[in-house]
C-alpha positions as CSV (number, residue, x, y, z in Angstrom):
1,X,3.2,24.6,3.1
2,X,6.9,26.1,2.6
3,X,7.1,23.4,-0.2
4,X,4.1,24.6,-2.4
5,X,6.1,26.2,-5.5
6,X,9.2,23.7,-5.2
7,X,7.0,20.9,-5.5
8,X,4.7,22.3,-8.8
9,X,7.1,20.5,-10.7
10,X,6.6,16.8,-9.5
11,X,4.1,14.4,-9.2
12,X,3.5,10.7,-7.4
13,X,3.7,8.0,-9.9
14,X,1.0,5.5,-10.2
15,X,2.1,1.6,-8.6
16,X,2.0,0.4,-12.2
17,X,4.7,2.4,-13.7
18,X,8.3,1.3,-13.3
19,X,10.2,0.4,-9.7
20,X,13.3,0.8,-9.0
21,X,12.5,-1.8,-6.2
22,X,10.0,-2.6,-3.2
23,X,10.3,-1.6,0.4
24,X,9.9,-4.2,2.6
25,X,10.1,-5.2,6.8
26,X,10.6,-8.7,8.0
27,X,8.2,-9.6,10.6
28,X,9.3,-9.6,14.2
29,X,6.1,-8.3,16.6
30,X,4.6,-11.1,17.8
31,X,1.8,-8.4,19.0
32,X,0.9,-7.9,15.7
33,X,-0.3,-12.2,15.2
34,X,-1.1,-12.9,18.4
35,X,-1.3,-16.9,18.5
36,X,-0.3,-16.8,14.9
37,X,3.5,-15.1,15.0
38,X,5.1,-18.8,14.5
39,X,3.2,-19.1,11.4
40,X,4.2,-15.9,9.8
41,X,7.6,-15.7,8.6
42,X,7.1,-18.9,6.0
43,X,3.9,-17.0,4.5
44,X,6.0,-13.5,4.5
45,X,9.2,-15.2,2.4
46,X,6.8,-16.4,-0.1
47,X,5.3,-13.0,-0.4
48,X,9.1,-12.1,-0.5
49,X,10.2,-14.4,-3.2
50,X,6.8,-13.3,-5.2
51,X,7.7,-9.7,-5.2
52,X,11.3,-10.8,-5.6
53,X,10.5,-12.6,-9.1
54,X,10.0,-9.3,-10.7
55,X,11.5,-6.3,-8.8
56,X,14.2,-6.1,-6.6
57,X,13.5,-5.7,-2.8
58,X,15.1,-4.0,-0.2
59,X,14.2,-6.1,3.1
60,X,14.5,-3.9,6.6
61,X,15.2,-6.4,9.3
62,X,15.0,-5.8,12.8
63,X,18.5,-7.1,14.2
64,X,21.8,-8.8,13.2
65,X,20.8,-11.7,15.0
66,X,17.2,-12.3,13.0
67,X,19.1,-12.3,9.6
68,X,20.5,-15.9,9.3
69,X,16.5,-17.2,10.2
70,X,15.6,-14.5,7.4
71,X,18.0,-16.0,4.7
72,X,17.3,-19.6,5.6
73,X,13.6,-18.9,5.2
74,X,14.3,-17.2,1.6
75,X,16.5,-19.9,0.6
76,X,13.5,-22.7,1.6
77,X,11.4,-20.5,-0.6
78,X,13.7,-19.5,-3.6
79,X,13.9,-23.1,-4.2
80,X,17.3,-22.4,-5.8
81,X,15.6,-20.0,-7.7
82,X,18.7,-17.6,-8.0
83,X,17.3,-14.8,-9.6
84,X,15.0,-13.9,-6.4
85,X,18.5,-14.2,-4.0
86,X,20.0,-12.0,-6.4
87,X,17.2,-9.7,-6.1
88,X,16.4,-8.9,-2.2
89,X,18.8,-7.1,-0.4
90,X,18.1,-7.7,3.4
91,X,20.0,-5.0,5.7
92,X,19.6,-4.3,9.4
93,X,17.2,-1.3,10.0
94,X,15.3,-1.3,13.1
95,X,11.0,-0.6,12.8
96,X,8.3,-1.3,15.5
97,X,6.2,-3.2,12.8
98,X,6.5,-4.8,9.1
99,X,3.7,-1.8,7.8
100,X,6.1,-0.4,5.3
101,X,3.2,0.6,3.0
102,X,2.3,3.7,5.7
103,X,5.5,4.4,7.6
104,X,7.7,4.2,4.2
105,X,8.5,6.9,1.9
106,X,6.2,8.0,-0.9
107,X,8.0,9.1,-4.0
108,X,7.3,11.9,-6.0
109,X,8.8,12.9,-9.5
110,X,10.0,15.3,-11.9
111,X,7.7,16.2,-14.6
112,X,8.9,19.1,-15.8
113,X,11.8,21.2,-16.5
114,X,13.9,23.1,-14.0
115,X,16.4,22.9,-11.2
116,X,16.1,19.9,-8.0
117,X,16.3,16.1,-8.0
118,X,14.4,14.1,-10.6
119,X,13.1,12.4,-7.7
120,X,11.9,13.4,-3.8
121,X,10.6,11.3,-0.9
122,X,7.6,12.6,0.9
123,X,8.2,11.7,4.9
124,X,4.4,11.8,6.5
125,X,4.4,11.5,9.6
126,X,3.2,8.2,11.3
127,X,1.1,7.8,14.5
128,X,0.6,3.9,14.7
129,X,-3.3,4.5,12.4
130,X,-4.5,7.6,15.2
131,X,-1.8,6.2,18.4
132,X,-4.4,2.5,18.0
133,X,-0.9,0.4,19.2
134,X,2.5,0.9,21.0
135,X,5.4,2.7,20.4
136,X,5.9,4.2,16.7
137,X,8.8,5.9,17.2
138,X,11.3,3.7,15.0
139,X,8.5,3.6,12.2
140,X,8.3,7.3,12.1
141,X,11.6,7.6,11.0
142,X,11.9,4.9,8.5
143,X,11.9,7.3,5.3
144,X,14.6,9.6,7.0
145,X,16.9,6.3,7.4
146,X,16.5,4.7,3.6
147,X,16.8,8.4,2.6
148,X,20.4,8.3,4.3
149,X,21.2,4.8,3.0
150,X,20.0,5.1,-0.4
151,X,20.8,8.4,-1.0
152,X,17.7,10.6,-1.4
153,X,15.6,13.5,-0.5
154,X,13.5,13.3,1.9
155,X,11.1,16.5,2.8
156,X,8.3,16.2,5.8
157,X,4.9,17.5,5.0
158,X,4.5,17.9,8.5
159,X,1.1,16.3,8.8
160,X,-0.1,12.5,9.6
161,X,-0.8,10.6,6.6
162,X,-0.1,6.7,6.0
163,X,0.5,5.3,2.0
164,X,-1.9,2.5,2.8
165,X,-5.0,5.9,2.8
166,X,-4.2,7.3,-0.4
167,X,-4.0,5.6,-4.2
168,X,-2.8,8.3,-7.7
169,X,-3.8,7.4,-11.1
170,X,-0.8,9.3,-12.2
171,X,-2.6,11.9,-14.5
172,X,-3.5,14.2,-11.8
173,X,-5.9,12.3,-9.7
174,X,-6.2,11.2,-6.0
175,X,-8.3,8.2,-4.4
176,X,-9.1,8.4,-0.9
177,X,-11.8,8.2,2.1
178,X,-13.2,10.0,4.6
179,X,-13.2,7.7,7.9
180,X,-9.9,7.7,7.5
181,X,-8.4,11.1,6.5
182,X,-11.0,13.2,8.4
183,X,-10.7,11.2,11.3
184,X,-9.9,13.0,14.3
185,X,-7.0,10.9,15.7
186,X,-4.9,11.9,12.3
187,X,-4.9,15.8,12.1
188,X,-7.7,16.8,14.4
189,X,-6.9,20.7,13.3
190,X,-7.4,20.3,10.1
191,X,-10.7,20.7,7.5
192,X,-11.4,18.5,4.8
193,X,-10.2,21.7,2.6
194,X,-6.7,22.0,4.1
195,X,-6.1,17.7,3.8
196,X,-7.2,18.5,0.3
197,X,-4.3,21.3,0.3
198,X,-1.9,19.0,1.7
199,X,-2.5,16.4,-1.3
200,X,-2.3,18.5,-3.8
201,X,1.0,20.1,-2.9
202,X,2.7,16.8,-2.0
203,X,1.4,14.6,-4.8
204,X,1.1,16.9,-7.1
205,X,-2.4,15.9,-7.5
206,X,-5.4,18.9,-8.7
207,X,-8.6,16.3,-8.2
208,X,-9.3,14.9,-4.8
209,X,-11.5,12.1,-4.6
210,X,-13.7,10.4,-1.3
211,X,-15.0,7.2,-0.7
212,X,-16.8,6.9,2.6
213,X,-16.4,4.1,4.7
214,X,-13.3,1.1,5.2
215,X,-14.3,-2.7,5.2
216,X,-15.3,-4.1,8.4
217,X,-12.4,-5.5,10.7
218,X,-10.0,-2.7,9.5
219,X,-8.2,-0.9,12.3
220,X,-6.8,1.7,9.6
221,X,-10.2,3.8,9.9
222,X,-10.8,2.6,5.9
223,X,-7.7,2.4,4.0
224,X,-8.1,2.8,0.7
225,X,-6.1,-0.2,-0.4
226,X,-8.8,-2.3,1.0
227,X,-11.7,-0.4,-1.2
228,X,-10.4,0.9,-4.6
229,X,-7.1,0.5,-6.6
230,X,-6.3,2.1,-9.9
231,X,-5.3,-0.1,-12.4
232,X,-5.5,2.7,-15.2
233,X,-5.2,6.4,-15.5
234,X,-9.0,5.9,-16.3
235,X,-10.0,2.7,-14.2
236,X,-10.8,1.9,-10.8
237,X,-11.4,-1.5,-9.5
238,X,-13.1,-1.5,-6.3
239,X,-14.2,-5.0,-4.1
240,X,-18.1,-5.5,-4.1
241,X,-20.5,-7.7,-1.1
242,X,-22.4,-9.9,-2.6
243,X,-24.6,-11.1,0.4
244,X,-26.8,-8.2,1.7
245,X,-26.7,-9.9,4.9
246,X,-22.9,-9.1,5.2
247,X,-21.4,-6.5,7.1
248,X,-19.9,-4.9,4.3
249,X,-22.2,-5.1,1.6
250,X,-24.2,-1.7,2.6
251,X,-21.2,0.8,2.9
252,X,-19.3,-0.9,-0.6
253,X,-22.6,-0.4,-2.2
254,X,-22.5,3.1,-1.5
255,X,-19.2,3.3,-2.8
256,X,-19.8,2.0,-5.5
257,X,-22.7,4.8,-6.3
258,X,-20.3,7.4,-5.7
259,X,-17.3,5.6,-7.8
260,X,-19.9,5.9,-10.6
261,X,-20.5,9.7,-10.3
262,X,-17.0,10.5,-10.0
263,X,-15.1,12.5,-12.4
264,X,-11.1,12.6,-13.7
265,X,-8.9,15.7,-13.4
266,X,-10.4,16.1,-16.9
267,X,-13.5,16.0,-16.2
268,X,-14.4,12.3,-17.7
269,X,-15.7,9.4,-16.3
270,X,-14.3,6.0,-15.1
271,X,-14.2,3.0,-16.1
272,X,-15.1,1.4,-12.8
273,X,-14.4,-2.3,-13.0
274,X,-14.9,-4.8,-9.7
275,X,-13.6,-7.3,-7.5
276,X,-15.2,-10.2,-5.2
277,X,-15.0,-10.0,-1.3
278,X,-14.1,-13.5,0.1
279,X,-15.9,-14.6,2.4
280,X,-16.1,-13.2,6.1
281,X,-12.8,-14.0,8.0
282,X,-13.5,-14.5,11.4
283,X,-10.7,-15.5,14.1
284,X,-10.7,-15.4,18.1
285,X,-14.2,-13.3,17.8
286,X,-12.6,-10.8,15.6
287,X,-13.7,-10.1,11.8
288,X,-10.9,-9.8,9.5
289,X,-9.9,-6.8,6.9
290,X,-10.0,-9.4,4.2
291,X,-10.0,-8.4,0.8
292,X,-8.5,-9.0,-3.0
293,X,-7.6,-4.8,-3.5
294,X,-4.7,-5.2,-1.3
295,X,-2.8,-6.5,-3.9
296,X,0.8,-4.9,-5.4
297,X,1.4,-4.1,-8.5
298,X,5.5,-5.4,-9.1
299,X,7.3,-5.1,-12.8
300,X,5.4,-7.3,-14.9
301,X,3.5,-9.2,-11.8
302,X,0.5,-8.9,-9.7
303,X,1.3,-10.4,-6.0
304,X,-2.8,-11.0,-4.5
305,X,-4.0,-11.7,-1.5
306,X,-5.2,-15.4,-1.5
307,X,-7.6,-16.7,1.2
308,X,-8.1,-20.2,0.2
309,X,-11.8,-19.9,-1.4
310,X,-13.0,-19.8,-4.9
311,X,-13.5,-16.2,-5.2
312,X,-9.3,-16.2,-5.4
313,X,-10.1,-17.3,-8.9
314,X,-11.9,-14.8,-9.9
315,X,-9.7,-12.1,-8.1
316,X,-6.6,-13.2,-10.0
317,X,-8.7,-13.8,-13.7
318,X,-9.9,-10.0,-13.0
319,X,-6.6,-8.5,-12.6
320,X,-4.8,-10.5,-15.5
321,X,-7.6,-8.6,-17.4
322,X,-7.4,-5.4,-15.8
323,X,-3.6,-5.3,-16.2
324,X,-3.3,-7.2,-19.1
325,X,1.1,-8.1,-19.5
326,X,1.3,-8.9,-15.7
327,X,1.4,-12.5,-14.3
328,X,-0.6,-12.8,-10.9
329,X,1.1,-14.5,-8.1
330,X,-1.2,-15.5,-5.0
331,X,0.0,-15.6,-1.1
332,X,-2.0,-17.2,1.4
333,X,-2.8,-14.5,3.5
334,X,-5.8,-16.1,5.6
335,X,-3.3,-15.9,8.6
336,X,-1.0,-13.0,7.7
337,X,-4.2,-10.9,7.7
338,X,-4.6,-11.4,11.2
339,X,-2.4,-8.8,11.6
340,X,-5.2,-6.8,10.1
341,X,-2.9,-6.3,6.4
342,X,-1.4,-7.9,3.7
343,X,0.4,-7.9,0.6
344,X,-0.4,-4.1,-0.4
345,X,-0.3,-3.3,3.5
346,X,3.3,-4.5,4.1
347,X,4.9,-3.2,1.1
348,X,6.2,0.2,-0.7
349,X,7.0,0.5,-3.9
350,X,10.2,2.8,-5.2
351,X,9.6,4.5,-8.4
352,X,12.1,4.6,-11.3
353,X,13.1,8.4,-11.7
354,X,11.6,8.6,-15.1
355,X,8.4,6.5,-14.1
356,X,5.2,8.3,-14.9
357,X,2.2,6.5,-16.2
């Protein structure tokens, strides 16, 4: 907690407001896809050239020998599209995994007057979603690398937190849930008071918000990127079960209910706006994390989750209104998200330095 009064002066912007670029990893686990790997890197470029169309990206790949199969792929893509070349920087940096929403940095910034950096990266510390998978020692120490290549600060917390648990309207105002930040395999010595402590020093946050329990097929312990996004400093949208029958249609009702009793940093209501689930996504026995809130919010762009079903439809028509002045751009994720993620999953956004709200 050595950081509480340096950090009073800075806050984490919300996804919407203005990126300096996107953190991204190429794929190169075939763990991760078992029985699927060969069919990955085609659907990851076209997430690549999505993002690419309205930010630039920074691409981590694993080797020097996997970066001529990573440019041709972005060249099949780009479709002589020059502006999405021009706009991804690929660079060797060497990772575990592609999750570069919960091993990469989270940026807070300035917002008011005094000494330090208009800008500082918050390095949590990663333990492969409670030690679930093999080695995480390259992911661990992905924030401490860009922070060396790119030039920034980069301060550790100290404590076990991944970007893909926790969503900031910007105002003052975190999103989170239980199952997966009171879980035992994160920070087993800490109370629900001190993770609260934690958030509010290194976001510079003063409400802390919980939902209760993830979608089913999500090995994250209930992400929050999977449940409820904000699209607004005073809107959530959060994905909804239609069939009763379903798995999740029980524990997203209930967090619904508690969406609807929840409060600002000012004491107001949401606007609390929702999403469709597509339906179940089973493969090899094993239900899969599908759903339309892991989607990224890019400069002037939406890049969704698509999963081949009519409920993509509605998805997309619900974030054009939601976040009205941004195009949506679908990716076929039906077999990227048998890596259990997807678009929001694999990517991190970098905030300009005067990005706010």
């Amino acid at each position: 907690m050595e950081h509480r009064q340096r950090l009073a002066a800075y806050r984490m912007p919300p996804e919407w407001a203005r990126h300096l670029a996107c953190y991204l990893v190429w794929p190169h686990n075939p763990d991760t896809w078992p029985g699927k790997f060969e069919l990955i890197a085609p659907l990851y470029a076209r997430m690549v050239a999505a993002i690419a169309s309205f930010e630039p990206v920074r691409l981590m790949v694993k080797d020097e020998a996997m970066m001529p199969a990573v440019i041709e792929h972005l060249r099949d893509v780009a479709a002589g599209n020059d502006t999405i070349i021009r706009n991804v920087e690929a660079f060797v940096l060497p990772t575990n995994d592609s999750w570069a929403r919960d091993h990469g940095p989270i940026f807070v910034n300035r917002i008011a007057r005094g000494e330090g950096p208009k800008q500082i990266a918050i390095d949590w510390r990663f333990n492969s979603w409670g030690e679930k998978y093999g080695a995480y020692d390259l992911d661990d120490i992905v924030p401490q690398k860009l922070g060396r290549r790119y030039d920034f600060e980069v301060i550790e917390p100290g404590i076990v937190l991944e970007g893909g648990s926790i969503d900031v309207n910007g105002a003052g105002t975190v999103l989170t849930t239980e199952s997966c930040l009171l879980n035992k395999n994160r920070n087993p010595d800490l109370s629900r008071a001190e993770i609260e402590d934690y958030l509010r020093i290194y976001l510079g946050v003063r409400n802390v918000l919980w939902l209760g329990d993830g979608i089913a097929g999500d090995d994250t312990d209930g992400h929050i990127d999977d449940l409820a996004r904000f699209v607004a400093p005073d809107t959530i949208v959060t994905v909804i079960e239609y069939d009763s029958g379903d798995a999740n249609y029980q524990p997203l009702q209930e967090n619904l209910a508690r969406l609807k009793s929840m409060r600002d940093q000012d004491g107001r209501a949401f606007r609390i706006e929702t999403l469709p689930m597509p339906p179940a996504i089973i493969y090899d026995g094993t239900r899969l994390p599908a759903s339309y809130a892991n989607f990224y919010i890019a400069n002037g762009g939406i890049v969704m989750p698509t999963f081949e079903c009519d409920a993509d439809r509605v998805a997309a028509w619900t974030l054009e209104r939601l976040l009205p002045g941004r195009s949506v751009v679908g990716v076929p994720s039906t077999d990227l998200v048998w890596g259990l993620g997807s678009v929001h999953c694999l990517s991190q956004q970098h905030p300009a330095t005067t990005a706010i709200a």
